[in-house]
C-alpha positions, -999 to +999 in steps of 0.1 A: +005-355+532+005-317+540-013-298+508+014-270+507+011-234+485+044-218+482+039-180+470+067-169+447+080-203+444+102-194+414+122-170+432+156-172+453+141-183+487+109-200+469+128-225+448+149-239+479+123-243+503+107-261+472+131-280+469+136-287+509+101-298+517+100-325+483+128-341+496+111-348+528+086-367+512+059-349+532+045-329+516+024-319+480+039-287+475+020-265+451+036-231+440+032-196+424+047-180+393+044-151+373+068-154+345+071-180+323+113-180+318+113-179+360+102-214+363+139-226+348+153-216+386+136-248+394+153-274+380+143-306+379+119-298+415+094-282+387+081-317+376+073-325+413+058-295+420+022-283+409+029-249+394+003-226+390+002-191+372-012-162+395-009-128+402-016-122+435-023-082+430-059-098+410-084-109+437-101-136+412-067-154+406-061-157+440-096-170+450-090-196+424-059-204+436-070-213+467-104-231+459-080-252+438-052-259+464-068-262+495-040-255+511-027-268+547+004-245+550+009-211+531+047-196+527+038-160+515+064-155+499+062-138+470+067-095+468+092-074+449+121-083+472+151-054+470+152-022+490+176-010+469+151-009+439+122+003+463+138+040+462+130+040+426+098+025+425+086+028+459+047+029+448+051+000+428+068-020+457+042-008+483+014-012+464+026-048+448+035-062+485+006-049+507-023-062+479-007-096+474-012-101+510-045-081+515-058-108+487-045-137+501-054-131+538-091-123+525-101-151+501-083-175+529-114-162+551-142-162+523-130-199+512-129-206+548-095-223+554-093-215+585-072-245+596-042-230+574-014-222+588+003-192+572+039-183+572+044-141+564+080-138+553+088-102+569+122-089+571+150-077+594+151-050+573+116-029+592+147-026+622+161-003+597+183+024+611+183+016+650+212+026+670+244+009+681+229+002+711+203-015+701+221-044+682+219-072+681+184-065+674+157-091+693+118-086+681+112-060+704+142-034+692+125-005+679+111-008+642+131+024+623+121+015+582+143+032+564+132+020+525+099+018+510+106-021+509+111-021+548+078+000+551+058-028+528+073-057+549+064-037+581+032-034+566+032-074+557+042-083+592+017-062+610-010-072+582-004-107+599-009-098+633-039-077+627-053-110+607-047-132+632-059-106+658-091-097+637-102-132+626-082-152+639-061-166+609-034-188+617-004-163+613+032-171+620+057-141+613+094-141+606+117-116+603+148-134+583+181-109+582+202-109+551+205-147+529+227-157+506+233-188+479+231-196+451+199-186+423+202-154+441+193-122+417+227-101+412+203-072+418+219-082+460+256-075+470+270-110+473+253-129+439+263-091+423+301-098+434+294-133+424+286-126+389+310-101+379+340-124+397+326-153+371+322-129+339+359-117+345+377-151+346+356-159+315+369-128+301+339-113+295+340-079+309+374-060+319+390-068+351+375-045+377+341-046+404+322-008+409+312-012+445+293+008+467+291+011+504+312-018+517+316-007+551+281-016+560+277-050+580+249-077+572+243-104+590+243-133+560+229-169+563+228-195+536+191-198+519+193-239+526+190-228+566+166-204+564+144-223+542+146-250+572+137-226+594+109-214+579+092-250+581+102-252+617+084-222+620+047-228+601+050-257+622+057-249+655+059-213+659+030-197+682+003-178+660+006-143+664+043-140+673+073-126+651+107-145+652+139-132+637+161-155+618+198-149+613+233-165+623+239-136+652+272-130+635+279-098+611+304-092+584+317-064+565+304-060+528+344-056+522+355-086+541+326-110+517+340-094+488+375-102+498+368-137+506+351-140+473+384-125+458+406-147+471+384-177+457+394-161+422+423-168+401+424-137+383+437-103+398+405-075+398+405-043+405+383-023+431+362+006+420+339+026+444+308+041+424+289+069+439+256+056+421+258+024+441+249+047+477+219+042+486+198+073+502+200+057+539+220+028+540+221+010+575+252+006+591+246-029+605+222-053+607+228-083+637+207-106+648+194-120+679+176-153+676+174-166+707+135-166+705+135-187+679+164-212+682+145-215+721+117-229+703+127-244+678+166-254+688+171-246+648+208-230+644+224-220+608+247-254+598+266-239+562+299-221+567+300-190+555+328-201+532+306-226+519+276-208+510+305-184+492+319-207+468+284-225+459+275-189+446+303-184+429+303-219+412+265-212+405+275-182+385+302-198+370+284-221+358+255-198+339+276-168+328 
């Protein structure tokens, strides 16, 4: 069985790949965390898992984290994930994203696991503000960051190639757009709708949703595809190379909010709330994966609708 280290295994992408590879019976996954009260996302994968406490910012607790591991596969995929919070904390995102890596890529070389393969989990998010034009965006559209997160996850993704480039670690990048299900933080648009649709029909806050830009377009997969894709992609994606991973279809934030209405009993009202702009917010992300779905012939299989109503049940369910 592949020895497998999943970084930030106890957040919204982490748990479901977890999840994914154990029920392949292929794997001994091993995973990440820094909080106690995150490992509950888990579920019951937690007993099947070996979880292991580690800050990856501390270069001791990553060297014993890989002297202990061993690992055959690394998904990096732990960093402080939202651009929105990266305008007001943009050191602290920076700095938090571009050591975690820095640490892992370096005490990979000095334990000498050379044979891992390692997964960088970019985002679609360092196309920032490209033009019309330009969309959908492939992995040569001009890179345009337009958040400090985009700028640490350009920093990530080019931190892999200069790795792989410099001492020729085992780097596979991808560039996921915009995914949705549920255990996603309501700190993100869709689980934020989600939440507040669940707390109003349990009648625990008043009837109405502040929203902020919902004529921006997002290009929205569910986790459980892209978590498939990442595996197709530590395993057969060249070293080096970036691949973007999205449905190639884009919605209105006003159109997943009205779909998510209409699975609601309860009549809400709509409130726009100027603090909900962000400074640059980019008018559409779309993706083109032909790259990847060439290689890989991977394609996204949950409906949109689907992926919908399991986060709204999730939330349902917890508020």
């Amino acid at each position: 069985m592949k020895r497998v280290l999943i970084t930030g295994v106890t957040g919204f992408a982490g748990s479901h790949l977890a999840e994914f590879l154990i029920s392949k019976n292929e794997y001994d996954v091993s995973g990440t965390y820094l909080y106690q009260d995150s490992i509950a996302i888990l579920g019951e994968t937690k007993d099947k898992i070996r979880l292991v406490k580690s800050d990856l910012t501390k270069e001791d607790e990553v060297n014993d984290l890989l002297k202990s591991v061993k690992p055959d596969y690394i998904f990096h995929l732990a960093a402080l994930a939202s651009p929105a919070a990266s305008f007001k904390n943009p050191l602290e995102t920076i700095e938090n994203n571009i050591a975690a890596q820095i640490n892992l890529f370096s005490k990979v070389l000095s334990n000498k696991l050379l044979d891992a393969r390692i997964l960088v989990i970019s985002s679609a998010e360092v196309y920032g503000l490209v033009s019309k034009k330009s969309l959908p965006m492939d992995e040569d559209t001009e890179l345009m960051p337009s958040s400090p997160y985009a700028v640490s996850k350009l920093s990530q993704d080019f931190l892999g190639l200069q790795y792989y480039l410099s001492y020729n670690l085992k780097v596979v990048r991808v560039r996921p757009f915009n995914h949705i299900g549920p255990r996603q933080s309501s700190n993100f648009v869709v689980a934020d709708f989600a939440r507040k649709i669940a707390e109003i029909e349990k009648k625990i806050v008043k009837p109405v949703i502040h929203v902020g830009n919902l004529t921006a377009k997002r290009d929205f997969t569910d986790v459980r595809d892209v978590v498939r894709a990442y595996v197709l992609a530590i395993e057969k994606g060249k070293l080096g190379e970036a691949y973007n991973i999205g449905s190639e279809k884009s919605y209105k934030i006003s159109d997943i909010l009205d779909k998510l209405l209409g699975m609601s009993s309860v009549k809400i009202e709509i409130s726009t709330d100027k603090e909900k702009f962000r400074p640059v917010d980019i008018p559409e992300l779309l993706c083109d994966a032909s790259k990847f779905k060439k290689l890989t012939n991977w394609k996204p299989k949950i409906p949109i609708e689907v992926t919908l109503k399991d986060t709204l049940d999730y939330w349902r369910k917890i508020v």
